[in-house]
Structures are given as structure tokens and as C-alpha cells.
C-alpha positions in Angstrom: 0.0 0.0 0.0 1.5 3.4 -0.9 1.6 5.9 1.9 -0.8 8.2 -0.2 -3.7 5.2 0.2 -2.6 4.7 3.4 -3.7 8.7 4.4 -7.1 8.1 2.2 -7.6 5.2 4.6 -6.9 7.6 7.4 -9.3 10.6 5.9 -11.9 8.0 5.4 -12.3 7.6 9.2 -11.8 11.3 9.9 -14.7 11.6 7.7 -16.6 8.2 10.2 -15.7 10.5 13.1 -17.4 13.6 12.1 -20.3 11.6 10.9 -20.3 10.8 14.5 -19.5 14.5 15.7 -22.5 15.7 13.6 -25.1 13.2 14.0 -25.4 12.6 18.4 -25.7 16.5 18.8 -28.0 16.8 15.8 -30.0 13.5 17.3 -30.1 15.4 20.9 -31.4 18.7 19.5 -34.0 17.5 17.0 -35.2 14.5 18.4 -35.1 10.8 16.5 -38.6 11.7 15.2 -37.2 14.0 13.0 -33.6 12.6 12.4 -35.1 9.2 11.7 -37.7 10.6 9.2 -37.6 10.5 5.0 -36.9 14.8 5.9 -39.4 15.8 4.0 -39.2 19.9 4.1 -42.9 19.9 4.1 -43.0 18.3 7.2 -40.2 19.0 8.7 -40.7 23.2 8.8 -37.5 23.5 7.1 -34.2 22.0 7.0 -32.7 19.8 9.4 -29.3 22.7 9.6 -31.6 25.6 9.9 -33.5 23.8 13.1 -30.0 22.9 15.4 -27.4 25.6 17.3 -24.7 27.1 14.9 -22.2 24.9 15.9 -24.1 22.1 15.1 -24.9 23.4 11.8 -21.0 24.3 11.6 -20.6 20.9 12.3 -22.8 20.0 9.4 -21.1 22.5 7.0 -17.4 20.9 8.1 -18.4 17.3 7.2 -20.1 18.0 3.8 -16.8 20.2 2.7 -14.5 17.1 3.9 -17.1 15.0 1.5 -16.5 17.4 -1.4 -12.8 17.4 -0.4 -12.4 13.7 0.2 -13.8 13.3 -3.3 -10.5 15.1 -4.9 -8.3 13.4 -3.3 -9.4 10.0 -3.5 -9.5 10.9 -7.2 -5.5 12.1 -7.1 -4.5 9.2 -4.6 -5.6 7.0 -6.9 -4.0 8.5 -9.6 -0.6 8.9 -8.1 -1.3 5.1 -7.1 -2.3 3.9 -10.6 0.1 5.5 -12.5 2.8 4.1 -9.7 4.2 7.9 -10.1 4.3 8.5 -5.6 7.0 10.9 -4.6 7.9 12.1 -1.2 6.1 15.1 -2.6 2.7 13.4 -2.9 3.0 11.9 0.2 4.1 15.0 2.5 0.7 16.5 0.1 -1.4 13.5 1.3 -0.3 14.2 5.1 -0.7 17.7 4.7 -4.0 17.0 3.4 -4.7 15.0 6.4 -3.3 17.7 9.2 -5.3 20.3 6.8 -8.8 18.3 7.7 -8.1 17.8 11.2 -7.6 21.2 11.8 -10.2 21.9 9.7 -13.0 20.5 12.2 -12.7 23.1 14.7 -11.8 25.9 13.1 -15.0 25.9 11.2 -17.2 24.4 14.4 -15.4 27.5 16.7 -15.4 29.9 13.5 -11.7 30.3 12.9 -12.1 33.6 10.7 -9.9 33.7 8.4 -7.8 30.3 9.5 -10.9 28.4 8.5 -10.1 29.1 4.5 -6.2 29.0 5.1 -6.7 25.6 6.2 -8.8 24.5 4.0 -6.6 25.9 0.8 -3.9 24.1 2.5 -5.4 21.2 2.3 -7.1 22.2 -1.6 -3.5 22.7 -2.7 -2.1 19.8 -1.4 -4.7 17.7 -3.5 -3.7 20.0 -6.8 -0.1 19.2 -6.3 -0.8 15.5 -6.3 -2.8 16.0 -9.2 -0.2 17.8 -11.2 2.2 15.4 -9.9 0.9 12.4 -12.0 1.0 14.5 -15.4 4.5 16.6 -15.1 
């Protein structure tokens, strides 16, 4: 396993653990009646974000990013893996990546302003270098 699948591995369950960091607040505030439902706006009064505290909803916002993020750099792991063209470069990108996410959590559930987007282009650029990495 190259050390750039091994980080994927690792962001997957970073991605588990918010899951988890979203969902038992989200449960507490709202109920099961409505976190167990099909979430139909209609009959919920809205959605399920605009009915918790902020940080919940922050909480919310920070694992759907990491989903769009995870996306890309599964795409460039597997790249860089496929194409058998790892570096140390992609690999200190796929740890940085990593670090990037982590920190990522809280800065956007406490509202990090402006460390919130630094880390997150961090993280953004370390997935573009990877990328590049497998054509140049």
C-alpha cells in the first residue's frame, strides 16, 4: 500500500468520526422523530441545519466540505497510485491534506475567521499538487 492510500484510509475515518461528531448533537437537539424521518421539508418546517445551534450546523457545513474534499483526493491518490508515479512530494501532500482536515474540524465548528479558509486551501492545494504530480 503506498503511503498516499494509506492517508485516504486515514481521511476516510476522519470523515466516520465527524459523521459521528454531527449526528449525536444533531440527534439530541432534533429529536429521533425527526432525524429518523424520510426529511421531507414539508413536514419538517425547514431543514434539518436551519433547526439545530450554529455549531451544530457548523458541524454540518465541516463534514459536507470534507465530503467534497475527500472526493478530490481520493481521485489524485488514486492517480498517483495507478500511475505508480508516488513521490515524497505526494506523500508529504497527502499528510498535509490530512493535518489540513483535522484542523479543519474546529476551526470551522469555533469559527476560525480567516484560519478556516487558510486551512482548508492548504489542504485544496495539497490535493492540486498530487494531481499535477501524475501528469508533469
Amino acid at each position: 500500500m503506498t503511503p498516499e492510500l494509506y492517508v485516504l484510509v486515514l481521511a476516510a475515518l476522519l470523515q466516520v468520526l465527524q459523521m459521528a461528531l454531527m449526528a449525536v448533537p444533531a440527534n439530541i437537539e432534533l429529536g429521533t422523530k425527526k432525524t429518523l424521518s424520510p426529511r421531507d421539508l414539508h413536514r419538517l418546517g425547514g431543514s434539518l441545519e436551519s433547526q439545530v445551534s450554529v455549531r451544530t450546523a457548523r458541524s454540518i457545513r465541516a463534514m459536507n466540505n470534507h465530503f467534497e474534499g475527500l472526493l478530490l483526493f481520493a481521485i489524485a491518490v488514486m492517480a498517483v497510485t495507478l500511475s505508480a508515479k508516488s513521490t515524497y512530494v505526494t506523500e508529504a501532500c497527502a499528510w498535509i491534506y490530512l493535518v489540513a482536515r483535522i484542523i479543519y474540524v474546529p476551526a470551522y465548528v469555533f469559527g476560525w475567521v480567516p484560519w478556516r479558509s487558510i486551512v482548508w486551501f492548504a489542504g485544496f492545494l495539497s490535493t492540486v499538487v498530487i494531481l499535477l504530480s501524475v501528469l508533469f
